[in-house]
TORMI-268295 format. One record per atom (N, C-alpha, C): residue in three letters; x, z, y. Coordinates in steps of 0.02 Angstrom, whole numbers, plus 50000, padded with zeros to 5 digits. Example, Ala and Ser with C-alpha at 12.3 -4.5 7.8 and 13.67 -1.06 7.14 Angstrom:
BEGIN
ALA506605039049716 ALA506155039049775 ALA506605039049835 SER506425035449888 SER506845035749947 SER506455039450002 
END
This chain:
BEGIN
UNK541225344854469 UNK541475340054516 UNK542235340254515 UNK542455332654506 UNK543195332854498 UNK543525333654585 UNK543995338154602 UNK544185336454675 UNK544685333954685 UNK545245333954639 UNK545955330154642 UNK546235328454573 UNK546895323054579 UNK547075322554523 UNK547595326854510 UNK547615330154565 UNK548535337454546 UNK548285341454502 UNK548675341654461 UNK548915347854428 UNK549015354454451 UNK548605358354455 UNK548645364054505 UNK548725369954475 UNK548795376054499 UNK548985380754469 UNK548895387354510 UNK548965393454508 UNK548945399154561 UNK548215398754608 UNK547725396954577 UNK547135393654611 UNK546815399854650 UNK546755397954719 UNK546375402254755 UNK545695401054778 UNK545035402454807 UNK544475399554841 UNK544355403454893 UNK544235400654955 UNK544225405155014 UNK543715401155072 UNK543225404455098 UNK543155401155157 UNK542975391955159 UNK542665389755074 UNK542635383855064 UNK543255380255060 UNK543885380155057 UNK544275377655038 UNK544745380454965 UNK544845375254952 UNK545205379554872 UNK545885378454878 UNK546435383154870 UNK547175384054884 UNK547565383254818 UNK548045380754813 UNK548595379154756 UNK549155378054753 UNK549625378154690 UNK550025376554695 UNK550015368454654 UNK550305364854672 UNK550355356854646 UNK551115354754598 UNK550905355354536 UNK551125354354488 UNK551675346554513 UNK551265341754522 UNK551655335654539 UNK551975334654587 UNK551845341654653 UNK552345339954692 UNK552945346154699 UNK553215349054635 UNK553595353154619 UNK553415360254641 UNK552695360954652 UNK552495368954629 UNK552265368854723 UNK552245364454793 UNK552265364554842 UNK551345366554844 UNK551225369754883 UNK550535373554923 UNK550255369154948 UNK549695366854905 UNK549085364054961 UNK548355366354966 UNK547985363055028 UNK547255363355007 UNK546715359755020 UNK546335360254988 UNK545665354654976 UNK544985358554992 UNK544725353655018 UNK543865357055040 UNK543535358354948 UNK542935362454949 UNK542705362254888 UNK542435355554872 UNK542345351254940 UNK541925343554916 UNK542425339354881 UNK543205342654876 UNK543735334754897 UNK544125332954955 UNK543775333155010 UNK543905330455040 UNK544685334655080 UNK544825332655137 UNK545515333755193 UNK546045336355129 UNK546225336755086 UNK546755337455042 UNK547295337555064 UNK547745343455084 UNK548445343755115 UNK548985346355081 UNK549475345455116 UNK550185351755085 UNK550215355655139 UNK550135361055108 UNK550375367155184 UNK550965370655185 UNK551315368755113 UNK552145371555130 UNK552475368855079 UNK552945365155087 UNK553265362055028 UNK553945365755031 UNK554025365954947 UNK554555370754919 UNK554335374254842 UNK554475377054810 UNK554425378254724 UNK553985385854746 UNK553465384654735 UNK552935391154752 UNK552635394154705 UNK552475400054696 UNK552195403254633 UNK551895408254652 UNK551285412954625 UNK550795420654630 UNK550665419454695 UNK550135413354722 UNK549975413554771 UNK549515418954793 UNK549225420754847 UNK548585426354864 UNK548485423654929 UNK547635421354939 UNK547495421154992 UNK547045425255030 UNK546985427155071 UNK546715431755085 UNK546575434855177 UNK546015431755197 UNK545945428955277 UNK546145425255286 UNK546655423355386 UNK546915419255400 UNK547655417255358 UNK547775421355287 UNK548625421655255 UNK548675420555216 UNK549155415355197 UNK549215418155127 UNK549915421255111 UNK550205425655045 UNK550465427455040 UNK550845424154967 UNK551425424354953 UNK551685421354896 UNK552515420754883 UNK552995417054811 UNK553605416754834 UNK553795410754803 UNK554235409554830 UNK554575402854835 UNK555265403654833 UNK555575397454794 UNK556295398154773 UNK556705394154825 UNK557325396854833 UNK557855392954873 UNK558125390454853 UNK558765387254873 UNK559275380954816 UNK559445384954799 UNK559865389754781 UNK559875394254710 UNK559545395354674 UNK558805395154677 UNK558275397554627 UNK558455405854649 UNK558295407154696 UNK557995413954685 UNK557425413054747 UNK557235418954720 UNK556355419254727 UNK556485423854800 UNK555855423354861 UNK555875428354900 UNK555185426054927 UNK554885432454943 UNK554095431654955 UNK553835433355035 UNK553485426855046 UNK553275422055113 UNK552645424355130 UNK552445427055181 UNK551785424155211 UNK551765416755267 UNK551165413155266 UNK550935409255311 UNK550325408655311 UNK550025408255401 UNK549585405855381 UNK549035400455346 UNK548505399155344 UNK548355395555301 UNK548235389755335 UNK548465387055390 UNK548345381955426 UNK549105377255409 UNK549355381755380 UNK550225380755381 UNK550705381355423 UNK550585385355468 UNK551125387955532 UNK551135394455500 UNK551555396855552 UNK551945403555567 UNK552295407655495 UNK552665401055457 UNK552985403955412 UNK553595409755394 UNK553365414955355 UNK553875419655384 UNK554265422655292 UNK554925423155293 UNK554985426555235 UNK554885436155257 UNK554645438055243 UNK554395445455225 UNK554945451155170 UNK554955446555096 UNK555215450155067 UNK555885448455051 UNK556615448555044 UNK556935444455011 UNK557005445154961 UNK557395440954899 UNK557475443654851 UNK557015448454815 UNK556385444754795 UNK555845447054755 UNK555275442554737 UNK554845444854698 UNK554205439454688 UNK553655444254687 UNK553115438254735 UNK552275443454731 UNK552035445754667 UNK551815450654662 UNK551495454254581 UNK550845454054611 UNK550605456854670 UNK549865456654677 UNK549695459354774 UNK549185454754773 UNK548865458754837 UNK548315461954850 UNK548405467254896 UNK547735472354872 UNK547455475654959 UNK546995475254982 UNK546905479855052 UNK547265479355100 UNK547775472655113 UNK548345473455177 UNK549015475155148 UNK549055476855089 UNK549715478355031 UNK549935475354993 UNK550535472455006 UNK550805467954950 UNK551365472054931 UNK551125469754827 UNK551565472154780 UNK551815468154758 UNK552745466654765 UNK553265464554723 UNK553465467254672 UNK554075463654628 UNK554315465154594 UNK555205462454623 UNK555485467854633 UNK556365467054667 UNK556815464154626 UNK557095460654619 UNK557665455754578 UNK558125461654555 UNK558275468254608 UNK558745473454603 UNK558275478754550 UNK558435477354482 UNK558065483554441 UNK557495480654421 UNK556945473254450 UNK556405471454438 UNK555965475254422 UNK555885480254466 UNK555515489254486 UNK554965485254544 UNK554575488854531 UNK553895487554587 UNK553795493154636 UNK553815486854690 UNK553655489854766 UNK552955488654806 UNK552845492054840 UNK552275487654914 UNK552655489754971 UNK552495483454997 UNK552365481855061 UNK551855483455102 UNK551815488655151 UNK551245488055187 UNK551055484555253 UNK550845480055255 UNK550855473555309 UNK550725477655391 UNK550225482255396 UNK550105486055446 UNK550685487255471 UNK550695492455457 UNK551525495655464 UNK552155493955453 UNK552155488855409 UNK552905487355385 UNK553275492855335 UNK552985496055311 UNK553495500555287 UNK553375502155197 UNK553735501255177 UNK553845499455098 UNK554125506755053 UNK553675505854999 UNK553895510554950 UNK554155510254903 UNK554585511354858 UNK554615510354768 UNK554205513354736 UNK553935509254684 UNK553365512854659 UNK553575516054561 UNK554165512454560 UNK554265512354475 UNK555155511954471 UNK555465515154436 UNK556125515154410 UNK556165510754359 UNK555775506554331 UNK555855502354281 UNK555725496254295 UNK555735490754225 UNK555505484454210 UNK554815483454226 UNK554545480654286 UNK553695480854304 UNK553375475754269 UNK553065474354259 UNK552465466154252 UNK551725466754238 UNK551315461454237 UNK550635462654231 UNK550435469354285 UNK550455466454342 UNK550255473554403 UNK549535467954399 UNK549085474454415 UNK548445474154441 UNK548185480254486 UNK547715477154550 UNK547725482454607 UNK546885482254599 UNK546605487354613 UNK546135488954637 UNK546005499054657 UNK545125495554663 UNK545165502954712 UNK545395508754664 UNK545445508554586 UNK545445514854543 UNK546195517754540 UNK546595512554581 UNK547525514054571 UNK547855506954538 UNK548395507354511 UNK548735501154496 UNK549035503054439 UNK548985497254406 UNK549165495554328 UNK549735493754328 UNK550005493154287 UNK550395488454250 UNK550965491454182 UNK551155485454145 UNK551535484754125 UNK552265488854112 UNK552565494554085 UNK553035496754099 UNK553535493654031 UNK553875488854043 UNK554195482753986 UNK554775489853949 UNK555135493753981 UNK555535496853943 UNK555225503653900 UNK554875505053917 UNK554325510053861 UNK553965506153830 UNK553605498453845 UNK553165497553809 UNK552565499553815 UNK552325502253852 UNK551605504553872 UNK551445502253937 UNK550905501153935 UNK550375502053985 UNK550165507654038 UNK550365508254107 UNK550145513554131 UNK549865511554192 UNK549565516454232 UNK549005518454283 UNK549385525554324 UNK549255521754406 UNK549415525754453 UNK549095527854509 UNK549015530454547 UNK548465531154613 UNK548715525754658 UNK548355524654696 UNK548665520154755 UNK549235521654803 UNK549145528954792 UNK550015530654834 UNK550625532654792 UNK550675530254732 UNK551145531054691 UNK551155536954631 UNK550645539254634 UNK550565548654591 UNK550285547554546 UNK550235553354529 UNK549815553354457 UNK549945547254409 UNK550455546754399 UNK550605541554348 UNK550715540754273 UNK550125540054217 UNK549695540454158 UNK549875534554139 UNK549895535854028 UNK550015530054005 UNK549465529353972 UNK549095522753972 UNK548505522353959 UNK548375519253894 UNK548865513453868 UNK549055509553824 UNK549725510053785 UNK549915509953722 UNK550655508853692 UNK550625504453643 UNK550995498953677 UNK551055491753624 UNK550745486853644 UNK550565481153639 UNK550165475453655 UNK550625471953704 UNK550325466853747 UNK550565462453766 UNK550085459053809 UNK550325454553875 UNK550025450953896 UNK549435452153925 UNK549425460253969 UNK549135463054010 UNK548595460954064 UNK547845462854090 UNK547425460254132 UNK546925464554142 UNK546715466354189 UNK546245471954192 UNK545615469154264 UNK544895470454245 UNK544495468154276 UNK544025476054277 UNK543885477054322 UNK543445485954313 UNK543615489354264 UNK543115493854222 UNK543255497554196 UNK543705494354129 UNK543885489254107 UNK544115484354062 UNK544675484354047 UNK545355485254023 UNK545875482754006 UNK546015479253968 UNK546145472453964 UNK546265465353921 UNK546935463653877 UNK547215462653814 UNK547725465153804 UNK547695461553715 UNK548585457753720 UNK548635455153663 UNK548945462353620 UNK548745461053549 UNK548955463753489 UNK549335458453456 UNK549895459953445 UNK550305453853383 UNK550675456053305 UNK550475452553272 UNK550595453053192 UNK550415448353148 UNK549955446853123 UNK550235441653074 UNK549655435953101 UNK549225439453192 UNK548925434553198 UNK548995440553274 UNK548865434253331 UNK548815436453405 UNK547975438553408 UNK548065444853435 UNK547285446853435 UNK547145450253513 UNK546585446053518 UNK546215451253586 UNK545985454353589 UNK545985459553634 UNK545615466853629 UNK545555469553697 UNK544835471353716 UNK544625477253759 UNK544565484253744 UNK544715484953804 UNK544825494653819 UNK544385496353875 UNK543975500253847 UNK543305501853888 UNK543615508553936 UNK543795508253985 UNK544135516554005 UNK543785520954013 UNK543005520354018 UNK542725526354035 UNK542475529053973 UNK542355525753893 UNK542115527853863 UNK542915529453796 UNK543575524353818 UNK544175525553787 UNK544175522353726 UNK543625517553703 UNK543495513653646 UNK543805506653629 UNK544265502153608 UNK544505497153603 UNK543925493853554 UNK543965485853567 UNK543565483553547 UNK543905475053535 UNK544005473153476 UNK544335466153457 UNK543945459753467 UNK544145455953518 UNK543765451853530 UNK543775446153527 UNK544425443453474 UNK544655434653453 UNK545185436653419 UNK545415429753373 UNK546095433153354 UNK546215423553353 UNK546885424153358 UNK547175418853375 UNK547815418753303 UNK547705411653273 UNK548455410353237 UNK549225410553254 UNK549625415153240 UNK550235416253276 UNK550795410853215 UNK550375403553187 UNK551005399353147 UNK550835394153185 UNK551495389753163 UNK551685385053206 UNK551455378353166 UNK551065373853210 UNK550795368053189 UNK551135362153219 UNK551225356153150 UNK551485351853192 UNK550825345253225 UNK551155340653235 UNK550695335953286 UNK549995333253252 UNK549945334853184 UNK549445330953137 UNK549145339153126 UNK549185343853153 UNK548965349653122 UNK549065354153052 UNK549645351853016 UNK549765355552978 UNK550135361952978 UNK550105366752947 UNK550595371952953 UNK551365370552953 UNK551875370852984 UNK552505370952972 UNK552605377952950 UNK552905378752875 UNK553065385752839 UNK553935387152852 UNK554235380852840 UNK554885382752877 UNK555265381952933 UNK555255386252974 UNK555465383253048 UNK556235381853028 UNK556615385353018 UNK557285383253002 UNK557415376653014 UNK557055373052984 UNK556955366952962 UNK556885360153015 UNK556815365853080 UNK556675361453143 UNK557085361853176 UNK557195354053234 UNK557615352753274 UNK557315352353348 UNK557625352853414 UNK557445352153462 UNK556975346953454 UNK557105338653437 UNK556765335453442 UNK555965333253401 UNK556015340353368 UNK555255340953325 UNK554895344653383 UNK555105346053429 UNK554615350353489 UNK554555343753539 UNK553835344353549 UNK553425340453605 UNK552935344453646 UNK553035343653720 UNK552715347953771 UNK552245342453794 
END
């Protein structure tokens, strides 16, 4: 069932309504019943890594400078509040929201209960994923993959190399690149990788042929 014609993105489902961000109206928050129907904007402004989650949602949005700082509201669209400044949501987990700080782009939480915030990483963060086993992610200046407890400890590298990080249970999801982009699972309990697509890493032009010399190209040979 088709429910709108937006372009949506950051897609949430909650409570029968489905949450987004709207491509056509410059990245602004809306939401739609699962039928279609009451289709709204609940915060207009350049929005991105939405999370909804109960009466909230959580997310960040850019100012006329373009910098990012991360908002809760509720989902009715009142009681809008900035929370973080100067940062963007990486993930929400149990009442905890994890950024990433513009200062060092090092990962933090937020703990909504309490208010009271930790640093969790001295480095380049990305690809965070939360659940009950600890938190993942991305460490961009080593290059690996690591795993932490939920209160910041025990912090293990689980992966070295790849790209383009995602983890679902026992699973870690994860590009390989070389003379072709390849997917691969990581079983953690048994420590086994397992290749599961491989994707062409050359560049095709509009009729599908290989382009062998990029050199050869100008801005206006690229179409989005």
């Amino acid at each position: 069932v088709k429910l709108s014609d937006d372009r949506g993105s950051n897609i949430n489902a909650l409570g029968g309504w489905v949450y987004y961000t709207n491509f056509d109206d410059n990245f602004s928050i809306y939401k739609i019943r699962t039928d279609g129907s009451e289709r709204q904007r609940i915060v207009e402004g350049y929005c991105s890594n939405l999370y909804v989650t109960g009466d909230r949602m959580y997310f960040d949005m850019r100012d006329e400078s373009n910098m990012s700082h991360v908002y809760s509201v509720r989902t009715e669209g009142h009681d809008l509040k900035k929370i973080i400044p100067e940062a963007y949501m990486a993930y929400y987990y149990d009442d905890v929201v994890y950024y990433i700080s513009y200062n060092g782009l090092n990962l933090w939480k937020l703990d909504i209960e309490t208010d009271e915030k930790q640093k969790l990483t001295d480095n380049y963060s990305a690809y965070v994923v939360v659940d009950d086993t600890g938190i993942c992610y991305w460490n961009v200046n080593e290059g690996t993959y690591n795993q932490m407890n939920l209160e910041g400890g025990e912090e293990r590298t689980v992966l070295s190399g790849g790209d383009y990080y995602n983890k679902f249970n026992q699973y870690i999801y994860f590009i390989k690149s070389g003379q072709n982009y390849d997917l691969y699972a990581l079983d953690l309990e048994i420590e086994i990788e397992d290749k599961l697509s491989s994707f062409s890493s050359e560049v095709f032009d509009e009729n599908g042929k290989v382009i062998s010399d990029l050199s050869s190209l100008s801005e206006d040979d690229f179409s989005f």
